[in-house]
C-alpha positions as CSV (number, residue, x, y, z in Angstrom):
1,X,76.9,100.9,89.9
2,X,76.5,100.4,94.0
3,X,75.4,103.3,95.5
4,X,76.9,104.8,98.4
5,X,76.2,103.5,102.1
6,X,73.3,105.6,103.5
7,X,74.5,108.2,106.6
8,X,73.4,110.1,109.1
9,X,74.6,113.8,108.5
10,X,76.8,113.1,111.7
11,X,78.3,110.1,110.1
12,X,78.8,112.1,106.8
13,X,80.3,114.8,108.7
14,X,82.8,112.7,111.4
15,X,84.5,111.1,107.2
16,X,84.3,114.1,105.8
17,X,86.5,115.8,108.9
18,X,88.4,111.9,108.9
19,X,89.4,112.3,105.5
20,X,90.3,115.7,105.4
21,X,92.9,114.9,108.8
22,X,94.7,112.1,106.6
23,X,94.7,114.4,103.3
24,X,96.7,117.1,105.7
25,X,98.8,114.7,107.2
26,X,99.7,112.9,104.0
27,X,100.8,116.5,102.4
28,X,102.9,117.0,105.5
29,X,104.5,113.9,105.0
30,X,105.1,115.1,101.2
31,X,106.5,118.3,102.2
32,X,108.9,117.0,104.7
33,X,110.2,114.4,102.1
34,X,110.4,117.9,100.0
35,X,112.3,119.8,101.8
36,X,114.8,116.8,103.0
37,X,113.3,116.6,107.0
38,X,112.6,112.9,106.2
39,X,114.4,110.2,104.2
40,X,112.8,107.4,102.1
41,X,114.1,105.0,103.9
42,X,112.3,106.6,107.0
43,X,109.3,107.3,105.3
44,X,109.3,103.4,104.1
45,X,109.6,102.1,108.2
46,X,106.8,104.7,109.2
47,X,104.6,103.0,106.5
48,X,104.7,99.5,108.5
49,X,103.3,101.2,111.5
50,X,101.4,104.3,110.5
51,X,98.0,103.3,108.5
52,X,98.3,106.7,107.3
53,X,101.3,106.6,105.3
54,X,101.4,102.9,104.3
55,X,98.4,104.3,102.0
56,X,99.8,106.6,100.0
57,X,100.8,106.0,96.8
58,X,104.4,105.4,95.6
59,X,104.3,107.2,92.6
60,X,103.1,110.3,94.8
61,X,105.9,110.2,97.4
62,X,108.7,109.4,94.4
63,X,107.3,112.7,93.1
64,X,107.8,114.5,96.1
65,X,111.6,113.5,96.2
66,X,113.7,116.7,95.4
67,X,115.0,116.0,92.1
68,X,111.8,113.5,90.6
69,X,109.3,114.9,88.8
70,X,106.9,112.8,87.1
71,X,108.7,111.4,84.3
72,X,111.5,110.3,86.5
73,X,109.2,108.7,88.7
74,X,107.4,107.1,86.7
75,X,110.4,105.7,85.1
76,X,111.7,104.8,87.9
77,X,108.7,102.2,88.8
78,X,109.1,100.6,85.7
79,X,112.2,99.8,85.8
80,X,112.2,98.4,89.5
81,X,108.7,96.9,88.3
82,X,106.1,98.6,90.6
83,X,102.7,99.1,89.5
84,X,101.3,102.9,89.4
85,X,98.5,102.0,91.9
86,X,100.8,100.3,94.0
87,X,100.8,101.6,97.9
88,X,103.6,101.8,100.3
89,X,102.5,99.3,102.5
90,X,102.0,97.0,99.4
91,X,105.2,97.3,98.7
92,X,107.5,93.7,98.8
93,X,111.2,93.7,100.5
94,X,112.7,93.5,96.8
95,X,110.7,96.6,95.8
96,X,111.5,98.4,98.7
97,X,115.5,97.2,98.8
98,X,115.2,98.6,94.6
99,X,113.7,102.0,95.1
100,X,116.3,102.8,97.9
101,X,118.8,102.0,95.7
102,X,117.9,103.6,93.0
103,X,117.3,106.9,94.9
104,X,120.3,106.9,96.3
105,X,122.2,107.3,93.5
């Protein structure tokens, strides 16, 4: 197994505060698709621009749709044929046309 790139303890330190900044803003993302402050539609156009959010995973921000839980979700991918490790900025025009339609019902 590789071993991990060898860094300073500022290098270690500037990704450790990095990835805990994208964590946050991915959960906020997550709570405003939640709570209804963002649609998927505008969540799918923010992942072509923001880095941020065109890495999080689909089957997370299905999840965090009010009414899908995890079964639903999941579901859900099959049948529109997305992988699980699939990302939103991964995601073809098909895919994307699919999953909005399917959510909107």
């Amino acid at each position: 197994m590789p071993q991990p790139p060898a860094l300073t303890a500022e290098q270690r330190q500037a990704a450790l505060a990095k990835a805990a900044k994208v964590r946050r803003e991915r959960a906020e993302v997550k709570e405003k698709l939640k709570i209804g402050s963002i649609s998927l539609a505008d969540l799918l156009r923010m992942a072509e621009a923001d880095e941020t959010v065109g890495k999080m995973k689909v089957l997370s921000v299905l999840e965090s749709l009010p009414g899908l839980g995890k079964v639903k979700a999941r579901r859900l991918m099959e049948s529109v044929g997305i992988s699980e490790s699939r990302r939103l900025q991964g995601l073809g025009t098909n895919q994307r046309e699919a999953l909005l339609r399917e959510t909107a019902r």
